[in-house]
N, C-alpha and C positions, 0 to 999 in steps of 0.2 A: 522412570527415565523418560526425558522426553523424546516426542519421537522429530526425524528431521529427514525432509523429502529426500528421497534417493533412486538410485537404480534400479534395485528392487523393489523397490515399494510401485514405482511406475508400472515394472511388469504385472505386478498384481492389480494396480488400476484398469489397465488394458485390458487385460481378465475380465475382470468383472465388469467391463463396458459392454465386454463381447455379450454377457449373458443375459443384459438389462433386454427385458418385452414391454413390448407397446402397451402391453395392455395396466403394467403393472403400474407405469408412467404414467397413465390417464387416468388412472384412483386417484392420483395424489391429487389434494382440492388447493387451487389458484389461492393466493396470498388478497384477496379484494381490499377494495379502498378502506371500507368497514374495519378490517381485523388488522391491519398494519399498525405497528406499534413503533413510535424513535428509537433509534437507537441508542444503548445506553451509554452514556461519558465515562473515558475511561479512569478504571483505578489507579491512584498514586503510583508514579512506574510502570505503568501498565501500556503495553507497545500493543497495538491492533490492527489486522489488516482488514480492508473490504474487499468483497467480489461483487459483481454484479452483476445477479442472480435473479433477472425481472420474471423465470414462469420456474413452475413446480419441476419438471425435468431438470432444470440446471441447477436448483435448491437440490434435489435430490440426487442430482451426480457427484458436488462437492460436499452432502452432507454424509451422505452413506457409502461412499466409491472413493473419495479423495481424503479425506483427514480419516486420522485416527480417533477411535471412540473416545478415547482419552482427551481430545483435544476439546475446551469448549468454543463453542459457534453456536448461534442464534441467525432467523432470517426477521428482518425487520428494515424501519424504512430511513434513509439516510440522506438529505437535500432533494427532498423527494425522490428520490427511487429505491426501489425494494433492492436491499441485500442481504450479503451473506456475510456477516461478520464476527471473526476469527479472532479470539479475545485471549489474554492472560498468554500475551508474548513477551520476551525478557527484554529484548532491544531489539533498535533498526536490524543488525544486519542479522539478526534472526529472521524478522517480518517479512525484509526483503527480498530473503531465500525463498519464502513462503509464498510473496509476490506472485517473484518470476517462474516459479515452480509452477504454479496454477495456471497461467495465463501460456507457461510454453505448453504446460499439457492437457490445455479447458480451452485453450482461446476468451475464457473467461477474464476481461479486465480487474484489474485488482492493484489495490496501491496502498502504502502505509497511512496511519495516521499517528503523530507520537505524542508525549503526555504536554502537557506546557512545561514550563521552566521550570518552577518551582516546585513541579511533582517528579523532577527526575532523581535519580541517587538513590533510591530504595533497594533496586537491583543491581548486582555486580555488574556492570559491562562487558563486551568483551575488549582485551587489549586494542589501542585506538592503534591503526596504522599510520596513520600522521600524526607524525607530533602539533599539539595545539602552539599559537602564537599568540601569547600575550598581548604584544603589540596590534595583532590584527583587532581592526574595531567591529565590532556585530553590526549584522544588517537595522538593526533598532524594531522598534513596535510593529502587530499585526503577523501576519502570516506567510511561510514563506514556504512555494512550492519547488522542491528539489527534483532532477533527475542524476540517477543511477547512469553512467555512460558504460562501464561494465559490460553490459551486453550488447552492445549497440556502437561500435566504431564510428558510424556517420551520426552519432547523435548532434555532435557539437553545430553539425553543417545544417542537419534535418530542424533542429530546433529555432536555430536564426531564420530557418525559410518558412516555418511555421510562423512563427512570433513578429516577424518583419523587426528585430531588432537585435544587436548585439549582445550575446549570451555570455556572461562573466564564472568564472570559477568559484566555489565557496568553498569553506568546510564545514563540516558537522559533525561534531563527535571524532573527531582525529579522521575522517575522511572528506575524498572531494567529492564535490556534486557541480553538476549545472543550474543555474539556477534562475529557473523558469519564469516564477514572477517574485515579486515581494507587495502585499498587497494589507492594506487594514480593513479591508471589506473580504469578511467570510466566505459569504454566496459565491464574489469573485474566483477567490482561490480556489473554493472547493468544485466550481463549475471547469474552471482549468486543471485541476489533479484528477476530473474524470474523463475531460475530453483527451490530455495526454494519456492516458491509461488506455482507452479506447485505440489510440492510433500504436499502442505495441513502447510506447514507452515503460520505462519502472521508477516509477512517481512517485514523493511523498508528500506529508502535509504537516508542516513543523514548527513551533512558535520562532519567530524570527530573530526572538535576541538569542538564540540557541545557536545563530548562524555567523560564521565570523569570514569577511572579505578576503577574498586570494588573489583579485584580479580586479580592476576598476570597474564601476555597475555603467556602460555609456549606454544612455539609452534615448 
């Protein structure tokens, strides 16, 4: 059964934070330039979340303190930086429980990434909460970074004063999002889905004909 952050599970984290020693955290050997390995491209349907997890102590708080044994994760290197990436997720709003679950109780940034276009459908979804619009036409080619406004009531304000530009509505998957950038340059995107991550956002990184217009893009 899989498992899905909760209440209880939290208390049990707390726990076991309490009992972690200094000494045991300095065993653990630093991740060096040498031994970092990419991260691997996800499988057909396959939903992923990143943390990041740049020293041995935060690898080791979300790998043995925060997921399930059940659960797989690998640390390894990601637009160059070392993380912690959380694999063989069903869909977004799975991951992005997974997200904000970490980051409310790691302070650890962490944000989706999802399959491209043509690898989605393998997995059931969960029911979409917005109905899709035909009529709406998709963002077109390249990438597109989403924010979750969900958690965050001033997102819509906070993101216009970040971005210095008018932040438009979208959908994705029968849901809304903000929507951060729309970009054909990777590096771009993936540098803004970590710097948003960073400032307490809940970010994703999603192929952009996946994304279909709710509100004019004025930018």
């Amino acid at each position: 059964m899989p498992f899905y952050p909760n209440s209880s599970s939290l208390t049990q984290f707390l726990s076991a934070i309490a009992g972690l020693s200094t000494f045991f955290l300095s065993s653990i050997p630093a991740l060096s330039q040498s031994n970092r390995f990419s991260c691997p491209p996800p499988n057909p349907g396959e939903y992923m979340v990143f943390v990041r997890t740049p020293n041995p102590s935060s690898q080791q708080l979300l790998l043995n303190y925060l997921l399930p044994s059940n659960q797989t994760a690998q640390v390894c290197q990601y637009n160059n930086e070392v993380v912690t990436q959380i694999r063989n997720l069903a869909n977004a709003q799975v991951s992005e429980r997974w997200s904000q679950y970490i980051y409310e109780n790691t302070g650890l940034p962490a944000f989706m990434v999802a399959p491209p276009l043509g690898q989605i459908g393998t997995r059931p979804p969960n029911p979409p909460v917005l109905p899709s619009n035909p009529s709406s036409p998709s963002l077109g080619s390249g990438f597109a970074v989403l924010v979750n406004a969900n958690n965050r009531q001033d997102a819509p304000q906070q993101l216009q004063i970040l971005l210095n530009k008018a932040i438009p509505w979208v959908n994705f998957q029968g849901n809304s999002y903000l929507l951060a950038l729309q970009s054909n340059n990777q590096e771009e995107a993936t540098a803004t889905l970590m710097s948003l991550s960073d400032r307490g956002f809940l970010a994703i990184l999603v192929d952009a004909r996946q994304v279909q217009q709710l509100t004019p893009n004025r930018r």
